[in-house]
C-alpha positions in Angstrom: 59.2 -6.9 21.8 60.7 -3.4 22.1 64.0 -3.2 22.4 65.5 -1.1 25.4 66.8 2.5 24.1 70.3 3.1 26.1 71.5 5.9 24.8 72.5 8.8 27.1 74.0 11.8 25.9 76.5 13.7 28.6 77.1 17.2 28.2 79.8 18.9 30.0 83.1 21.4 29.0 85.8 19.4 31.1 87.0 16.4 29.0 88.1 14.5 32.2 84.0 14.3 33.4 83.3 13.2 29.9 85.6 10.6 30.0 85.1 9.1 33.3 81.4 9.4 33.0 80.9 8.2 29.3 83.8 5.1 30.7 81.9 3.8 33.6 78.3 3.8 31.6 79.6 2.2 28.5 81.5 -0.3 31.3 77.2 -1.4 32.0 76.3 -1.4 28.6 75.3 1.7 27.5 75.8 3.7 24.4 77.0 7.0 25.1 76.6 10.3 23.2 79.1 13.2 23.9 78.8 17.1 23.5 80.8 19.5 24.9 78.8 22.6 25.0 74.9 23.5 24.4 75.7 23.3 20.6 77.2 20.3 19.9 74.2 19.5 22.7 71.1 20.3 20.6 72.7 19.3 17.5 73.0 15.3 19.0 69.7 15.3 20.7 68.5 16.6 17.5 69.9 13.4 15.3 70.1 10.3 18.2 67.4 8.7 19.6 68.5 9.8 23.5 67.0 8.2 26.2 68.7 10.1 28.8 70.4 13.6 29.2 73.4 14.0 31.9 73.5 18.0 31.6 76.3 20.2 33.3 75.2 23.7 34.1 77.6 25.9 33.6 79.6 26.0 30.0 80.5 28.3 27.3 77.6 29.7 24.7 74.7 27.8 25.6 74.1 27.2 29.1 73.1 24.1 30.6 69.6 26.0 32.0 68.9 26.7 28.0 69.6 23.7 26.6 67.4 21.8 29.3 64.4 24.6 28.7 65.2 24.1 24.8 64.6 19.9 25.0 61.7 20.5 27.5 60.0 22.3 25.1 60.1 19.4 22.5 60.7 16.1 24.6 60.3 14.5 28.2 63.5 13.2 28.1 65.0 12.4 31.4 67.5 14.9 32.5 70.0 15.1 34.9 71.4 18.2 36.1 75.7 17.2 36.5 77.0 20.6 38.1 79.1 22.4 40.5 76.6 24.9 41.9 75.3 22.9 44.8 73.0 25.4 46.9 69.6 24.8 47.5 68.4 27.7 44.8 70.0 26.5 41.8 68.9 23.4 42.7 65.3 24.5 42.9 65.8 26.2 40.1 67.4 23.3 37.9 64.5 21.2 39.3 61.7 24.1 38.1 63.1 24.6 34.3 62.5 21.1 33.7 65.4 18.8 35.2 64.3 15.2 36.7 67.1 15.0 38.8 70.3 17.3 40.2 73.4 15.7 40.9 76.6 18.3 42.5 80.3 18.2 41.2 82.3 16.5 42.6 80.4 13.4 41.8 81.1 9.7 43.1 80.8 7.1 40.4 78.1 4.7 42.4 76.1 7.9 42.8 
C-alpha cells in the first residue's frame, strides 16, 4: 500500500502567515515545509518530496508568478496561489501560469 505524501510547502515573506498557516495544517496532520522567498522556495521543492504548494504572489527576488512557472515546468504539483492582489486579472492570470487554485489575503482558516 502507498503511503499518503502530506507534505506542503508554504511560501510567503510575512512570518505571521507562515506561522498561522504551517500551525493549523500541522494541527491535521500534516508535515509542513517553509520558505520565505522564491529561493529558499525552489531550493525545498528541489530536495522534499512536496505534495502541495501554498504560494504567495508578491515577495522579494523571486516572485511568486516565477517560481509557480519555474515548478510547472518540472512538476504538476498542486499549487495554490495565497495573495493579496484579489482582482479578477491577477487572478486569471495566477490561474493561466499554472496555479490550481487562488486564494486572496486576508484568508479565513476553514477556507
Amino acid at each position: 500500500m502507498k503511503k499518503e505524501n502530506k507534505n506542503i510547502l508554504i511560501v510567503d515573506d510575512e512570518p505571521k502567515i507562515l506561522e498561522v498557516v504551517s500551525s493549523f495544517l500541522e494541527n491535521r496532520g500534516y508535515c509542513i515545509f517553509t520558505a520565505e522567498n522564491g529561493h529558499q522556495a525552489l531550493k525545498v521543492f528541489g530536495q522534499e518530496n512536496i505534495a502541495l504548494v501554498v504560494l504567495d504572489l508578491m515577495m522579494p527576488g523571486i516572485s511568486g508568478e516565477e517560481v509557480c512557472q519555474t515548478l510547472r515546468k518540472q512538476s504538476r504539483v498542486p499549487i495554490i496561489m495565497l495573495t493579496a492582489k484579489a482582482d479578477e486579472n491577477n487572478l486569471l492570470n495566477g490561474l493561466g501560469i499554472g496555479a490550481d487554485d487562488y486564494i486572496t489575503k486576508p484568508i479565513t482558516l476553514k477556507e
